[in-house]
C-alpha positions in Angstrom: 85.3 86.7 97.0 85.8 90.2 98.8 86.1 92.1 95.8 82.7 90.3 94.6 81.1 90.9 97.8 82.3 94.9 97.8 81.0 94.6 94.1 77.4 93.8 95.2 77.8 96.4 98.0 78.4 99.6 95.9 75.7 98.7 93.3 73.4 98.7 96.3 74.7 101.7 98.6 75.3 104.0 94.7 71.6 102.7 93.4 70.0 103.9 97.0 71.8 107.3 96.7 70.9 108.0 92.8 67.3 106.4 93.2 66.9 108.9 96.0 68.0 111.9 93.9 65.8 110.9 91.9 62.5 110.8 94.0 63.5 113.9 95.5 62.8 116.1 92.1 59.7 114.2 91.0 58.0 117.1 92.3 59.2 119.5 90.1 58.5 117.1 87.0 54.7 118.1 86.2 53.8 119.6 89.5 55.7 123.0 89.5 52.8 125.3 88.7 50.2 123.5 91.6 53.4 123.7 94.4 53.4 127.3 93.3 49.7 127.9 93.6 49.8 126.0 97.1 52.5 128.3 98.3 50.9 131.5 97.2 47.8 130.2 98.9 49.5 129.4 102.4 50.2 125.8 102.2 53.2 125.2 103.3 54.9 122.8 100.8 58.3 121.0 100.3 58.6 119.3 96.9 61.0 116.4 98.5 57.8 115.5 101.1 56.2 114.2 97.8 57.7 111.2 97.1 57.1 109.4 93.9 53.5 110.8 93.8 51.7 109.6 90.5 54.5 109.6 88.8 55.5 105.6 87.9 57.1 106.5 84.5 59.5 108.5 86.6 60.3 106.2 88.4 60.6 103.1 85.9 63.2 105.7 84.2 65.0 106.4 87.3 65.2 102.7 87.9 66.9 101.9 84.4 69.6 105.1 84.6 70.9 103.9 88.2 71.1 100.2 87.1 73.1 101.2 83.9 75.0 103.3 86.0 75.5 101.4 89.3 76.3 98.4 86.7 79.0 100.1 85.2 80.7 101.1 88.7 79.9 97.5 89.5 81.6 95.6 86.7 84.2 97.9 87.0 85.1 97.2 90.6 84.5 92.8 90.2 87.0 93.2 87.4 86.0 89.4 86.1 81.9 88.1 85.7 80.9 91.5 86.2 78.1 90.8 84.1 77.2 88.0 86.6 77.7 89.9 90.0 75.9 93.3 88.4 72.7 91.1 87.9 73.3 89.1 91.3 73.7 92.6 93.0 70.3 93.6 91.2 68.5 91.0 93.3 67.8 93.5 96.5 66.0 95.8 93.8 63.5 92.9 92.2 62.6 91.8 95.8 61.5 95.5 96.5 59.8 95.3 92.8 57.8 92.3 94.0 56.6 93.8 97.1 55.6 96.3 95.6 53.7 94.5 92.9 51.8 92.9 96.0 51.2 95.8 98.4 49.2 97.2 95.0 47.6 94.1 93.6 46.9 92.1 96.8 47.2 94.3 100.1 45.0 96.8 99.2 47.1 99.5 99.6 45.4 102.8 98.5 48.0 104.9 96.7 47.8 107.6 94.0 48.8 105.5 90.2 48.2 102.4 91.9 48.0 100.1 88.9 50.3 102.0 86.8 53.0 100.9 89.7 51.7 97.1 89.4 52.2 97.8 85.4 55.8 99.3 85.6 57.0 96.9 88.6 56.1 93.8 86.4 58.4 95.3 83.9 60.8 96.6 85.8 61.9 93.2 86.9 63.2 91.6 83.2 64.3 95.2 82.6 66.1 96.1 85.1 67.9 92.2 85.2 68.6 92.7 81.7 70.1 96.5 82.2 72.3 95.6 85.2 73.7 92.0 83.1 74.7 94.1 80.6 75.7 97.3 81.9 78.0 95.1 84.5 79.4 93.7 81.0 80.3 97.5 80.0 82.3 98.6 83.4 84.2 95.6 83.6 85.4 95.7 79.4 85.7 99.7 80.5 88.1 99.1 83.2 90.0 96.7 81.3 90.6 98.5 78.4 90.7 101.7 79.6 91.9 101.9 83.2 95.2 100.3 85.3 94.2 96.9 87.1 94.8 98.2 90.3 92.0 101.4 89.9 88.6 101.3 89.7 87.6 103.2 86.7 91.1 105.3 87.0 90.8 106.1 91.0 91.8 103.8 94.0 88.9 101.7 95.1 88.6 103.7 98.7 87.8 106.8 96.9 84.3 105.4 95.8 83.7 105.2 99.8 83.0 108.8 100.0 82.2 109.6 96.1 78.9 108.4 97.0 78.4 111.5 98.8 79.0 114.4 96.7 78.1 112.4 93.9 74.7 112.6 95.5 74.5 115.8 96.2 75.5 116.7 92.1 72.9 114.1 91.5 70.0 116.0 92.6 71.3 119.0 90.7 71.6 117.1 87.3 67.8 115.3 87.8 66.6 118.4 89.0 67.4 120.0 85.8 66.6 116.7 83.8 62.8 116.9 85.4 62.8 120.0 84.4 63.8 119.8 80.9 61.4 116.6 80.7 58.7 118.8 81.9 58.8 121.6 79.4 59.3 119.0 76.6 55.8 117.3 77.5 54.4 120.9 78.0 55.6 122.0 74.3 55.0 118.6 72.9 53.4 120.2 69.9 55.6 123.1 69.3 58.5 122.1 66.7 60.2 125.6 66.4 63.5 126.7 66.2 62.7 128.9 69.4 61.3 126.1 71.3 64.0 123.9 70.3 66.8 127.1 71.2 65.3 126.9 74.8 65.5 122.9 75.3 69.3 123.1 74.4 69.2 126.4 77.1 67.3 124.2 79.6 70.3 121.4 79.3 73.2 123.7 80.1 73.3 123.6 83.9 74.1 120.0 83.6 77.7 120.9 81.9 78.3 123.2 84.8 77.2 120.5 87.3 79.4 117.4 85.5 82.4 120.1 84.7 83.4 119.6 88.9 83.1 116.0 88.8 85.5 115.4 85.8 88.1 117.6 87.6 88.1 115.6 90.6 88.6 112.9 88.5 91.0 114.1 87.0 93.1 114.9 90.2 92.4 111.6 91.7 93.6 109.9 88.9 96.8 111.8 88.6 96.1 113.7 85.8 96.3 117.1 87.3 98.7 117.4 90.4 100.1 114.8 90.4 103.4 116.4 91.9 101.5 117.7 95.2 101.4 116.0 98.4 98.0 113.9 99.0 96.3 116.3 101.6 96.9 119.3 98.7 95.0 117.4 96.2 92.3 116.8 98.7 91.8 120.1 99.7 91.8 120.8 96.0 89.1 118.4 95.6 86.6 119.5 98.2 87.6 123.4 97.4 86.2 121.8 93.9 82.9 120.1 94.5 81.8 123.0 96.8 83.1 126.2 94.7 81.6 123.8 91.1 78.2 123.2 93.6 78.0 126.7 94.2 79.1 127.3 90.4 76.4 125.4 89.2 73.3 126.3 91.3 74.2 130.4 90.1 74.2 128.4 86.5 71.0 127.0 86.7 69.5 129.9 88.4 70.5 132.4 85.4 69.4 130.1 82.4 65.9 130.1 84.6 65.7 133.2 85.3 66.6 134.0 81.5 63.9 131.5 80.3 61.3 132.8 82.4 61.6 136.0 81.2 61.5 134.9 77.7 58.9 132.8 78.0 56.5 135.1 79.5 
């Protein structure tokens, strides 16, 4: 029962953290040009203030990547009916999806996409029920096949107590740069070139450098790299890691941008 009940409690506490990264870049989806326009006119704006705007494709998409995902980590840690306890821990999510469907459709709350939100919670129910079933089906096949019984997903199960929070933090680096690839693709729709393709692929890069960090702390917590060292070595080695690899990647990012804007001009 408590490894069922710590099951249902990482899908919930990871979704919350990897929704949020997600809601926190909507801005820079479509809306990069008019925050720019604001700012040169005065206003003074901060993307993450936004919220989920207008944006309820966004968000249906964020919904289904952090189910697959948290349903993976969640059928990994149950170990047995992960399938069973991914959907049960899914249930916190539809209740939200339900209120939301009747703060739009019968409270009269006023809010910018407001029937595309009543359209995309309706799915998002089945969807999402389906997603986390199945993806809690993966991480527990995963785990057994792949990883020692007493691991979860080749690290001790306290580790994922606080992953959650540099795996945030690399979150909104890796949607940040998803948004923005998803942006220029609906910009250049039209535009089948080798060029435009050339700078999609350019676009995508920064997410190596911002996943590169996370496999090496994998790596060391899973005794792959050393291994011989004393435990408080490889944790220094860890966070020197995720903050040189977060520093890494943000000078990664900022080059390929600064690159494409002056090739796109």
């Amino acid at each position: 029962m408590g490894r069922k009940i710590w099951a249902i409690v990482a899908f919930n506490v990871y979704s919350l953290f990897l929704i949020s990264a997600f809601q926190e870049n909507t801005a820079y989806l479509f809306d990069v040009s008019l925050i720019n326009e604001m700012r040169l006119k005065g206003a003074d704006i901060n993307p993450r203030d936004w919220g989920w705007g207008g944006h309820y494709i966004w968000r249906l998409f964020a919904a289904v990547v952090v189910t697959a995902l948290a349903g993976i980590l969640t059928g990994a840690i149950a170990k047995s009916n992960g399938k069973k306890i991914s959907a049960a821990a899914n249930i916190p999510s539809i209740l939200i999806w339900l209120g939301m469907i009747y703060l739009f459709g019968f409270a009269n709350v006023e809010v910018e996409g407001k029937i595309g939100f009543i359209v995309i919670s309706i799915l998002a129910i089945p969807l999402t029920s389906y997603i986390a079933y199945t993806f809690g089906g993966i991480g527990e096949e995963l785990q057994r096949e792949t990883f020692p019984e007493d691991t979860v997903l080749g690290i001790r199960s306290y580790h994922w107590v606080w992953a959650a929070f540099p795996i945030y933090w690399y979150a909104l680096g890796i949607v940040f740069v998803t948004a923005k690839f998803i942006g220029f693709q609906l910009a250049t729709w039209a535009d089948t070139s080798i060029f435009a393709a050339i700078i999609s692929l350019l676009m995508l890069v920064p997410i190596i450098a911002w996943l590169y960090p996370l496999r090496i702390v994998h790596r060391v917590l899973t005794g792959e790299l050393l291994s011989s060292n004393h435990a408080a070595i490889r944790g220094f080695a860890n966070f020197g890691v995720l903050v040189f690899g977060m520093l890494l990647a943000t000078g990664v990012q900022f080059v390929i941008y600064w690159v494409l804007s002056k090739v796109l001009k």
